[in-house]
N, C-alpha and C positions, 0 to 999 in steps of 0.2 A: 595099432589100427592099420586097416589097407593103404593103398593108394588112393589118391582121388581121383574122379573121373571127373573132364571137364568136355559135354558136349557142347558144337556151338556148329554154325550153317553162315555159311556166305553167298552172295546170288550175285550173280553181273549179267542185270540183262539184257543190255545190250547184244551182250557174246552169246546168250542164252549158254551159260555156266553156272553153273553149282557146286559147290562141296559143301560136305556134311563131315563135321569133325568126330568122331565119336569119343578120341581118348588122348590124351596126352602122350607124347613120345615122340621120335625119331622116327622117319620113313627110312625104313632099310630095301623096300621093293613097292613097286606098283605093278599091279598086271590089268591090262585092257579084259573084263570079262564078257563085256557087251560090246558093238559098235556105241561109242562113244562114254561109254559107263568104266571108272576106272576106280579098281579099288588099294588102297595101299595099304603096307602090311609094316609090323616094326619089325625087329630083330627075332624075333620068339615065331613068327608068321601069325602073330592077332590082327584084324584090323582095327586098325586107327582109323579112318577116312573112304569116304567114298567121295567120286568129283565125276559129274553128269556134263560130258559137253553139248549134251544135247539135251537140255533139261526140259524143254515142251513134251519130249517123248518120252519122259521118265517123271514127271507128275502130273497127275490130274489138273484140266484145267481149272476147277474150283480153287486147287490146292495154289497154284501160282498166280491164280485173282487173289488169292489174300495175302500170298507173300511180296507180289508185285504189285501195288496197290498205284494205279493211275491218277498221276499230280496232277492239276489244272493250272 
């Protein structure tokens, strides 16, 4: 059988950061391809990861009303 793939997402909102895991492995490189949008790549050049330092500008703000959900 393949590899597994394990996706998984972290948020720090304070920093408004983001990363989006897509696959398991080593970061062998990252390159800025946006103002603030960085993707990282493993040994082979796949991406493993994306990490948004500017995540209001890179999701919809429905999209971060539901991942950021306001504690009282």
């Amino acid at each position: 059988m393949g590899e597994q793939t394990t996706a998984a997402m972290s948020v720090t909102p304070g920093l408004n950061v983001g990363y989006f895991r897509l696959t398991d492995g080593d970061v062998a490189n990252t390159r800025e391809v946006d103002g603030g949008l960085l993707v990282d790549y493993d040994a082979a050049g796949a991406v493993i990861g994306v990490e948004t330092l500017t995540l209001d500008q890179h999701l919809s703000p429905a999209l971060l009303a539901y991942l950021l959900p306001v504690h009282e």
